[in-house]
C-alpha positions as CSV (number, residue, x, y, z in Angstrom):
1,X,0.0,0.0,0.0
2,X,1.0,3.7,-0.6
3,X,1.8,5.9,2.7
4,X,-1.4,7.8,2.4
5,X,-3.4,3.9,2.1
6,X,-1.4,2.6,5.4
7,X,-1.7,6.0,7.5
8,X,-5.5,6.1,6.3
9,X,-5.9,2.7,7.7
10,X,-4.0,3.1,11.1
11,X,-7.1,6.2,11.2
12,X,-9.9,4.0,10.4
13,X,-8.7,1.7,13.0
14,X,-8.3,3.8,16.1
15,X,-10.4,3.9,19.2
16,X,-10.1,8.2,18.6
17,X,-12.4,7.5,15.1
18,X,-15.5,9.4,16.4
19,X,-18.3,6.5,15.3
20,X,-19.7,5.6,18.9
21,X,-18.5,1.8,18.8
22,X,-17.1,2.1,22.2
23,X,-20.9,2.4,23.1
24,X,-21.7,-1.0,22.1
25,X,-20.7,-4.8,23.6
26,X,-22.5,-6.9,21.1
27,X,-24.1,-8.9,23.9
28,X,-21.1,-8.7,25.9
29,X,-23.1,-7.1,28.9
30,X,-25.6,-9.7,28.6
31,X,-22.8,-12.5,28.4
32,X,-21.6,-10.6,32.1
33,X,-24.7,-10.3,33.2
34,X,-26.0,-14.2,33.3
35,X,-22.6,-15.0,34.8
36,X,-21.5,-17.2,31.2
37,X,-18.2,-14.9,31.2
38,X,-16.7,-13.6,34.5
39,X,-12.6,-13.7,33.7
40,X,-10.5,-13.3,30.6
41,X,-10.5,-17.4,29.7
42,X,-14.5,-17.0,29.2
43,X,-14.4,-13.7,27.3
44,X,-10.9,-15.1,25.0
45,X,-13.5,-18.0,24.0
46,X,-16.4,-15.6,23.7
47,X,-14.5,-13.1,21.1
48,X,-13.2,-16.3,18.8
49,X,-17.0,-17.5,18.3
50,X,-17.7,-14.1,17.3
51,X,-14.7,-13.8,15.0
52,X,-15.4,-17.7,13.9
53,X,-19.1,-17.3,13.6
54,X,-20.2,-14.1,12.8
55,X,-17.3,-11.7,11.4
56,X,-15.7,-13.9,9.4
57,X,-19.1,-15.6,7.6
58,X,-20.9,-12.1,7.3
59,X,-19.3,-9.0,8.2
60,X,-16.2,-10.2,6.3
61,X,-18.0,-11.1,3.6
62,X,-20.4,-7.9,3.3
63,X,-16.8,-5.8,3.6
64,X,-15.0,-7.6,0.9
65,X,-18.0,-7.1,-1.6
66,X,-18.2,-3.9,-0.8
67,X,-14.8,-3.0,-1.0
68,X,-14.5,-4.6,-4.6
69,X,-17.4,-2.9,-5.8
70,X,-16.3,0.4,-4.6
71,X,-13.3,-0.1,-6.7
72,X,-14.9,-0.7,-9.8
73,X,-18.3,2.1,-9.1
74,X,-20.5,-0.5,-8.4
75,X,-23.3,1.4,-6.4
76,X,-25.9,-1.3,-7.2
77,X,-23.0,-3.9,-5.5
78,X,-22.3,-2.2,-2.6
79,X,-26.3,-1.9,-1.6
80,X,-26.9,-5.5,-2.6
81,X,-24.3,-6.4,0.3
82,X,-25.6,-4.1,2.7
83,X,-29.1,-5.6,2.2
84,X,-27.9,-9.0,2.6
85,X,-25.6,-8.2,5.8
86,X,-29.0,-6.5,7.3
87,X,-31.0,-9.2,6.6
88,X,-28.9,-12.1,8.0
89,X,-28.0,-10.3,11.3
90,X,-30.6,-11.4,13.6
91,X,-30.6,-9.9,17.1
92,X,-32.1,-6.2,16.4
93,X,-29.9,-4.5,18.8
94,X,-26.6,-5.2,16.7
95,X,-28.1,-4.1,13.4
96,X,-29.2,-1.0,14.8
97,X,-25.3,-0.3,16.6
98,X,-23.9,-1.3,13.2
99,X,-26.4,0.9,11.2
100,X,-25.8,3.8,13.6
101,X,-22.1,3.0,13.8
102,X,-22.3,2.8,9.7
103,X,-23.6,6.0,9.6
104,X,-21.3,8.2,11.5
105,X,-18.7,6.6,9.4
106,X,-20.3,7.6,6.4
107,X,-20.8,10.8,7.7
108,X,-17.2,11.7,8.5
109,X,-15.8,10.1,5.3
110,X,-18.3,12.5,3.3
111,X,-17.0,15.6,5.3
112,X,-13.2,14.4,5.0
113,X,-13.4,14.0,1.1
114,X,-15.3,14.5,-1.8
115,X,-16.2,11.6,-3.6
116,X,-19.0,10.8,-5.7
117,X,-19.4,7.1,-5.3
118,X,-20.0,8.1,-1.0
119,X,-22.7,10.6,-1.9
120,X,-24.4,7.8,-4.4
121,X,-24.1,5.7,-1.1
122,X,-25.4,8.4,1.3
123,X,-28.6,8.4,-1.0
124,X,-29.2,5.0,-1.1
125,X,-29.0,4.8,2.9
126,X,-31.3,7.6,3.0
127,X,-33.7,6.4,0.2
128,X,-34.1,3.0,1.9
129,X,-32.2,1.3,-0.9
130,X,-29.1,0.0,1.9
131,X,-28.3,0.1,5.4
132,X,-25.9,1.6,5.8
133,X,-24.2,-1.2,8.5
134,X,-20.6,-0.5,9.5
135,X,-18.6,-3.1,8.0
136,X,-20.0,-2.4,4.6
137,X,-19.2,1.0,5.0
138,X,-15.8,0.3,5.8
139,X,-15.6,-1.7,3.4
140,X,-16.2,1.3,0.6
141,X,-14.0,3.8,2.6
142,X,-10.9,1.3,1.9
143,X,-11.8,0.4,-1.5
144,X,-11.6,4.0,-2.4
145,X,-8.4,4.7,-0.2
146,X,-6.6,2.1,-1.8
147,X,-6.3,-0.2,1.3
148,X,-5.8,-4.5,0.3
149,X,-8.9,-5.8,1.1
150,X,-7.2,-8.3,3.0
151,X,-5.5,-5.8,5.3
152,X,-9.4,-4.3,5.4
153,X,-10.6,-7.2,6.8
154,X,-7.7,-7.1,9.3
155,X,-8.6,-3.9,10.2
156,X,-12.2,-4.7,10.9
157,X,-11.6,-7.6,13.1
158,X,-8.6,-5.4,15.1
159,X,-11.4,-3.1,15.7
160,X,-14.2,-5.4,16.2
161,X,-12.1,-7.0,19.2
162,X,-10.3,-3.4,20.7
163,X,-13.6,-2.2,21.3
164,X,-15.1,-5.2,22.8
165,X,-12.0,-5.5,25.3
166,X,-12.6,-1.6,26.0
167,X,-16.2,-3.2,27.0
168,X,-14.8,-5.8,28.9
169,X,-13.0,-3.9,30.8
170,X,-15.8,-2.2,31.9
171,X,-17.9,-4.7,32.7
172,X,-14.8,-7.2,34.3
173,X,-11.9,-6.9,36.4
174,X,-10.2,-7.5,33.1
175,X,-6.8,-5.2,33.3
176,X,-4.7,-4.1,30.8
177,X,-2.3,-6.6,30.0
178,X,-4.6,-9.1,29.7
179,X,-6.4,-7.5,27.2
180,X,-3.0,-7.4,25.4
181,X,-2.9,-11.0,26.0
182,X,-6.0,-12.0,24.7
183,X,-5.7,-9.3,22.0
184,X,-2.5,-11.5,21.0
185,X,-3.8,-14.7,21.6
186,X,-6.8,-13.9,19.0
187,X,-4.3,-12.9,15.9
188,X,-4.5,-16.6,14.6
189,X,-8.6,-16.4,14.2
190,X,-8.4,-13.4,13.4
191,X,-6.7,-14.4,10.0
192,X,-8.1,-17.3,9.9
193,X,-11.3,-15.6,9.9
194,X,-10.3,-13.4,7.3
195,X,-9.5,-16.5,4.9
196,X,-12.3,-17.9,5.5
197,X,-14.0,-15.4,4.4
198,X,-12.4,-15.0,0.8
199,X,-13.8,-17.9,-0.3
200,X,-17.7,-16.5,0.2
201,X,-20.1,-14.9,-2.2
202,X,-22.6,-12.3,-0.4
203,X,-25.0,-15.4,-0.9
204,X,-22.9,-17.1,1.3
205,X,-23.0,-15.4,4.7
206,X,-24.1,-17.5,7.5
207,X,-23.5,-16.3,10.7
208,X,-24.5,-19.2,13.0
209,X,-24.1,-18.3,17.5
210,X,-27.5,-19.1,18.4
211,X,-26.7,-18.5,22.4
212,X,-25.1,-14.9,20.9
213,X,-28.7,-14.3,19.5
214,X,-30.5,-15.4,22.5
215,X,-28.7,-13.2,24.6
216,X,-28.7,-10.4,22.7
217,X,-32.8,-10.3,22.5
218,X,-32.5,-10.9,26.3
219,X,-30.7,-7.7,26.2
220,X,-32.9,-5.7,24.7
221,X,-35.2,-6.1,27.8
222,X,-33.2,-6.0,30.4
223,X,-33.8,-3.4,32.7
224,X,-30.8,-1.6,33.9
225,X,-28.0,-1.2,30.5
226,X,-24.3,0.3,30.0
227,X,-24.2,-0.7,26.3
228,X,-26.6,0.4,23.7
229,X,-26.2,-3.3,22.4
């Protein structure tokens, strides 16, 4: 990648990137909540069935599309993937953090540059015609900043995990280093989440954590919340 590519994608994945994921545990809370993860060995295995399960067989899958498309101009692409990721995310509460999430993202690329193919986007959110969900989005602000779309998938799991470990350690006695640790420990699925991923068309996403789903609606009734999700 060029220097402008690689410092764009060291923006897109910092914790300072203004798009309100650090309000969000995807079910995390819940997770804490009923006592299924109370130390870092519970949330390690927690984060690798999302990675396994979820980011890998959808969001990953949503992102590359998108990202390919938005190489080649592909508007009608890019909403086609967004459709799909909406429709086979299941718990309400995440599609609404990564539709809200999406949108700030969207937002602030629009106000950072001018680009065509992101106000053709913008539209289509706002005419109903796509979502709008974060990893899609993500997926168009590398394709058009010239990051690999392997290194864009990297960057969305990096992400996907920093911000739950920010929520961990809010919810656990989880310190520092061993969010390092776990953040470490996870580099392996990570990858391998990405390459499983490569393989799929945007036919083929099939997120499968059932308990993830049933916690997550649990969620949305619970009483007393930190996260939005």
């Amino acid at each position: 990648m060029s220097d402008d590519a690689t410092l764009e994608a060291f923006r897109l994945a910092d914790s300072f990137l203004p798009v309100g994921t650090y309000s969000v545990s995807y079910g995390l809370e819940q997770f804490v909540a009923d006592d299924r993860v109370t130390d870092a060995t519970d949330l390690e295995a927690l984060l690798e069935t999302y990675l396994r399960r979820q980011v890998g067989p959808a969001e990953l899958v949503a992102l590359r599309r998108a990202h390919a498309a938005a190489r080649e101009g592909d508007i009608d692409a890019i909403c086609a993937a967004d459709r799909r990721l909406a429709a086979v995310t299941l718990a309400a509460e995440f599609r609404e953090s990564a539709q809200q999430s999406g949108d700030r993202l969207l937002s602030l690329q629009r106000d950072l540059r001018e680009d065509d193919l992101l106000e053709r986007y913008a539209d289509a959110v706002a005419a109903g015609d796509a979502s709008g969900n974060y990893a899609v989005v993500l997926g168009v602000a590398a394709g058009l900043a010239g990051i690999g779309a392997r290194r864009a998938c990297l960057l969305c799991c990096h992400g996907f995990v920093t911000g739950l470990l920010g929520a961990a350690q809010r919810l656990l006695s989880l310190g520092h280093t061993d969010a390092q640790r776990i953040l470490d420990d996870l580099r392996s699925v990570m990858a391998a989440a990405v390459d499983d991923s490569a393989g799929r068309s945007i036919e083929d996403m099939t997120p499968f954590a059932p308990l993830v789903d049933v916690l997550a609606a649990d969620h949305e009734r619970a009483e007393r919340r930190l996260f939005a999700s």
